[in-house]
VEXDREN-2710 file (C-alpha; in Angstrom, 1 decimal):
% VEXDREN-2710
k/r/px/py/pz
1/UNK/-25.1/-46.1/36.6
2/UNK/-22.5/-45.9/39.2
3/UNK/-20.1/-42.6/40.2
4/UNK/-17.0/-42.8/42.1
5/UNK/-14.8/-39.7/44.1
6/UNK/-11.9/-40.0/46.2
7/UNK/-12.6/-37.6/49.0
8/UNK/-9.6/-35.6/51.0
9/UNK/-9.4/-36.9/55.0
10/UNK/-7.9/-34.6/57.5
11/UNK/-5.0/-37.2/57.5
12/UNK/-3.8/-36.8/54.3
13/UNK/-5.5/-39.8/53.0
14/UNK/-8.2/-40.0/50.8
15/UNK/-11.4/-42.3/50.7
16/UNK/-13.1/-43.9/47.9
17/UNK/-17.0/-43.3/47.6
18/UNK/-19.4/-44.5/45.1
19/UNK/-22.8/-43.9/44.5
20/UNK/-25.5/-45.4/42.1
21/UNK/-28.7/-44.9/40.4
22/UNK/-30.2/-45.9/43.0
23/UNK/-29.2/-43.2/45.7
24/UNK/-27.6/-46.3/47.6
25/UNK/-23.8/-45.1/48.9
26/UNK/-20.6/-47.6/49.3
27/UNK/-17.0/-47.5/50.3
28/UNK/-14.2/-48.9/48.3
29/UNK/-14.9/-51.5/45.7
30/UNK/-17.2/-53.9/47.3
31/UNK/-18.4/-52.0/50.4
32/UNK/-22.1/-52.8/51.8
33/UNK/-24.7/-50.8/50.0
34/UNK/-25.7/-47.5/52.6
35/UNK/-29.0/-46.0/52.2
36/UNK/-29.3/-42.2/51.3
37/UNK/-29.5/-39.2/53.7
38/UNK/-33.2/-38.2/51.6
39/UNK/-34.1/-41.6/51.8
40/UNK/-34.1/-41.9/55.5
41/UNK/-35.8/-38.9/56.5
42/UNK/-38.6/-39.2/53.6
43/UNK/-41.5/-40.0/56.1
44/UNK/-41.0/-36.6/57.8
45/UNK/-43.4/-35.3/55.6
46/UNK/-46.6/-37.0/57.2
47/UNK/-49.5/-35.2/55.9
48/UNK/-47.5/-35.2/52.3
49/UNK/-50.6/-37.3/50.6
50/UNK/-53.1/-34.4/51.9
51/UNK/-50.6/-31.7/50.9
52/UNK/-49.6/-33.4/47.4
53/UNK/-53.3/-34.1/46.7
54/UNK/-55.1/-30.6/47.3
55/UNK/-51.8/-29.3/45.3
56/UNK/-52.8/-31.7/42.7
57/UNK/-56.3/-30.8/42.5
58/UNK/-55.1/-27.1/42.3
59/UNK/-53.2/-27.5/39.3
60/UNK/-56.0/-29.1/37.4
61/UNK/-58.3/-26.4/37.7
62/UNK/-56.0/-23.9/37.2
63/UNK/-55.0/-25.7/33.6
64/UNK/-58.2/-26.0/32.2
65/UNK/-59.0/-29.4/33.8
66/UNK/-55.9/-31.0/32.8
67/UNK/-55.0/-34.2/34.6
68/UNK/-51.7/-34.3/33.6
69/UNK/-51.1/-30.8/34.6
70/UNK/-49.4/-31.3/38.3
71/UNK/-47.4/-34.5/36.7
72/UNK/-45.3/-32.0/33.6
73/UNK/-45.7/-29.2/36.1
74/UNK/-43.3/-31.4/38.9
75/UNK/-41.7/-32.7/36.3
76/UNK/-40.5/-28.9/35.2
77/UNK/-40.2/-28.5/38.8
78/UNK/-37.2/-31.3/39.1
79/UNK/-35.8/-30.1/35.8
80/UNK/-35.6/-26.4/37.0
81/UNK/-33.9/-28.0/40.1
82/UNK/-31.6/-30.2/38.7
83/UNK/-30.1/-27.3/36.4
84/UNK/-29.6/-25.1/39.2
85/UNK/-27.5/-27.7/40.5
86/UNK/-25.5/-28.2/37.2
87/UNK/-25.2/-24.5/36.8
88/UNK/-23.4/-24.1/40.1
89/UNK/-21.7/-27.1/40.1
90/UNK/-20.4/-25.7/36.8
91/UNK/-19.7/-21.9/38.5
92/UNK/-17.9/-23.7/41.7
93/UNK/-15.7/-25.7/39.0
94/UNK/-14.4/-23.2/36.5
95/UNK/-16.2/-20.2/37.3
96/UNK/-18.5/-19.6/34.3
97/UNK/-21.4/-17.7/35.3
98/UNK/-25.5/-19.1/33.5
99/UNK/-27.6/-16.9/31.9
100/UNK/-30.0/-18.7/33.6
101/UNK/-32.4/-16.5/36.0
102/UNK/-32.8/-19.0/38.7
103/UNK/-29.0/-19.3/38.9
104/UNK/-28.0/-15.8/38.8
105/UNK/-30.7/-15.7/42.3
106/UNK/-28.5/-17.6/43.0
107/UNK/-25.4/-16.3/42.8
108/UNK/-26.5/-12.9/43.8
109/UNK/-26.8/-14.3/47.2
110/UNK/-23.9/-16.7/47.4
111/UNK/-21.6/-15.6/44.5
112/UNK/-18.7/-14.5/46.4
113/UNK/-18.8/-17.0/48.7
114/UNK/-15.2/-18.9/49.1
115/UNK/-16.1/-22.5/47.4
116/UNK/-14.1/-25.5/48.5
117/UNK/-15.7/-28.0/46.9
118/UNK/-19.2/-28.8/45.5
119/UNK/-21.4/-32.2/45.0
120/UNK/-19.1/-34.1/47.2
121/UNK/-20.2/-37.8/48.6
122/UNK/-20.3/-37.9/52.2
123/UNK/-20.9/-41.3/54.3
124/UNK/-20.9/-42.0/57.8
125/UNK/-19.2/-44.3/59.4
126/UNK/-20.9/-45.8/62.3
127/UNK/-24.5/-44.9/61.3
128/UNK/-24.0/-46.4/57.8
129/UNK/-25.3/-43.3/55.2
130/UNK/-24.9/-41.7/52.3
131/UNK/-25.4/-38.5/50.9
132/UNK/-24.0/-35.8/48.5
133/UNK/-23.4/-32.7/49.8
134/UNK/-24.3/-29.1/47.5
135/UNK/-21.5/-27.7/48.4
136/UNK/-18.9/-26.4/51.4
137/UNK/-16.9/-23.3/51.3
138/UNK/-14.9/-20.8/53.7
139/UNK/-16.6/-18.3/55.9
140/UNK/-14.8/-15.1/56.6
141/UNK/-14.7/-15.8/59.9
142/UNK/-12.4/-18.8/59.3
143/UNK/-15.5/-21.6/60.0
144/UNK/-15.7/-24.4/57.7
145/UNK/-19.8/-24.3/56.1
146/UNK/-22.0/-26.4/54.6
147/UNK/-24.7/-25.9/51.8
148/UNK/-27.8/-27.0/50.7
149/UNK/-30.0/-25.2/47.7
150/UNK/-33.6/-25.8/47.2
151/UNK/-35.9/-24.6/44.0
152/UNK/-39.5/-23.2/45.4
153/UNK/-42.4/-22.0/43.9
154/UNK/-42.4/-18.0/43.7
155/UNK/-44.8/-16.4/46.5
156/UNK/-44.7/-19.8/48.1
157/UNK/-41.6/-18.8/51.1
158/UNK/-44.4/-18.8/53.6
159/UNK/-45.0/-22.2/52.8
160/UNK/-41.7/-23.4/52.7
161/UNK/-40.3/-21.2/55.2
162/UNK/-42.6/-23.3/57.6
163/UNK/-41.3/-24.9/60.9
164/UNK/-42.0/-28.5/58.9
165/UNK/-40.0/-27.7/55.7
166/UNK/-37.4/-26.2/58.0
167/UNK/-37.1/-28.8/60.3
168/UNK/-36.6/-31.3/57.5
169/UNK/-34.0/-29.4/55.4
170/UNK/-32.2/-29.0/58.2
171/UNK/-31.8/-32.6/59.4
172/UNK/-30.6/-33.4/56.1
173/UNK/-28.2/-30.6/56.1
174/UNK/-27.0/-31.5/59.5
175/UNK/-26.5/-35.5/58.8
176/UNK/-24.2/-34.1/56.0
177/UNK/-22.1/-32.3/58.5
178/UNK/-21.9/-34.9/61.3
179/UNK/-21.1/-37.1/58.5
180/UNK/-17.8/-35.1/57.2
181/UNK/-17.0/-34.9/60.5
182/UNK/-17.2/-38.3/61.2
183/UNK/-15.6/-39.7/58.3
184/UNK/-12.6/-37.3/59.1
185/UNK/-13.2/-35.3/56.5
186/UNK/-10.6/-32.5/55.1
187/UNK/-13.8/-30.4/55.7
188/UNK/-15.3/-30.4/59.1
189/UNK/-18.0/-27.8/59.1
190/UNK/-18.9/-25.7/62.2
191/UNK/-21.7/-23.3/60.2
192/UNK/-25.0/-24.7/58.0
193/UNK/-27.2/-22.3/55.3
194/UNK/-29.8/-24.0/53.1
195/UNK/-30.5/-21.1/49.9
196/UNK/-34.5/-21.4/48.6
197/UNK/-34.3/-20.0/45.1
198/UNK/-37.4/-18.9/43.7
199/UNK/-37.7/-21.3/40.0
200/UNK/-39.0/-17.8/38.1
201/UNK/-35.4/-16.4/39.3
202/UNK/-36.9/-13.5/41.1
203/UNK/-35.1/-13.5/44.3
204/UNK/-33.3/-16.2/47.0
205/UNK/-33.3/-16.6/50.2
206/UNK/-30.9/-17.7/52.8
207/UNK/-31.2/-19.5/55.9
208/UNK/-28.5/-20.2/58.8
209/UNK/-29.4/-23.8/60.3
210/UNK/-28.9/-24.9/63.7
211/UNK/-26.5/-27.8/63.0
212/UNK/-26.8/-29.5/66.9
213/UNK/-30.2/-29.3/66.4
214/UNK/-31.1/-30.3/63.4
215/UNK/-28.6/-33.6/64.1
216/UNK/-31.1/-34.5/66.7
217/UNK/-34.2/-34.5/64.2
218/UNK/-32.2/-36.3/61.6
219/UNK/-31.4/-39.0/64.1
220/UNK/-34.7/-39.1/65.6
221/UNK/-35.9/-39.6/62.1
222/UNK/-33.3/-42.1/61.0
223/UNK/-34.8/-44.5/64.3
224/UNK/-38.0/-43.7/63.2
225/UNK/-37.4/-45.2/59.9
226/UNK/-35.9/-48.3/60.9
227/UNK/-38.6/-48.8/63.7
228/UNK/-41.0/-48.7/60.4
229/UNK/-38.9/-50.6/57.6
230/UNK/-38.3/-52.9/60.3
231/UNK/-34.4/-52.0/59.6
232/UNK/-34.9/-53.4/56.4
END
């Protein structure tokens, strides 16, 4: 299934982005398929297999012996997610305010922030990506920001507030900026904050990214990938 926005340049123009099932991003009508921001920085993760199996095994014994156990409880994981997303996707648009605990975390932290725009498609232009940004809003000070929200576990912040789960969040965040700055976007942001909501809706917390940074692990990663895919 394919989506389509026109997003707002600096110039006045506007540019035509679609996106498929797929995650793959493309300009105009018939503009070469771009692989995804996620996609490209997926290997960061190397231990993952370790990490995903011991988790695995973990949610087995904890359920009794279950062996579907860790496959509905990541699937409730992606659900809890992906209506987080919806809710303040929702909120951003029209302003109505979820019941739903893990959204009002949410918007404790972030609900009077100045939204511009949320789930937007970015590309860029010379490094050929995709991605969809969470959302960008208006700092006080004037600076142009970018946002990222992740779901977590509760009591698991140590875990993801580790220098690995940082340092990938952050690349991602920051090829989203370079990439509305590089497309010319109406939105150039100068400030990054990726927002770990807890899934039981017991709290939030927010993290300012280094953006300069962060752009250097995302294309370190980027290279990386095509060194292994064999730019395939």
């Amino acid at each position: 299934m394919n989506d389509t926005q026109q997003h707002p340049l600096a110039d006045g123009s506007t540019v035509k982005i679609s996106r498929n099932g797929n995650h793959q991003y493309w300009i105009g009508d018939n503009g070469p398929k771009m692989r995804s921001v996620t996609g490209l920085i997926s290997h960061i993760d190397g231990d993952s297999f370790g990490v995903g199996l011991n988790w695995g095994l973990k949610m087995v014994r904890e359920h009794g012996g279950d062996l579907n156990a860790p496959r509905r409880i990541n699937k409730e994981s992606v659900d809890i997610g992906n209506h987080l997303h919806e809710a303040v996707d929702t909120y951003i648009g029209d302003g109505t305010i979820s019941e739903d605990p893990v959204f009002m975390a949410w918007h404790k932290k972030l609900g009077e922030q100045d939204f511009l725009a949320s789930e937007r498609y970015v590309f860029h232009p010379l490094l050929l990506y995709g991605g969809t940004v969470d959302a960008i809003s208006m700092h006080r000070s004037g600076d142009v920001v970018i946002h990222d929200w992740k779901s977590v576990e509760p009591g698991s912040w140590a875990k993801y507030g580790s220098s690995l789960r940082i340092n990938k969040d952050t690349a991602q965040l920051s090829a989203y900026a370079d990439a509305l700055t590089q497309m010319g976007s109406v939105w150039a942001p100068s400030k990054g904050y990726i927002t770990y909501v807890l899934r039981d809706g017991s709290g939030a917390e927010v993290v300012e990214v280094d953006l300069e940074r962060g752009s250097k692990l995302f294309n370190a990663s980027r290279e990386l990938f095509l060194l292994i895919t064999g730019g395939a």
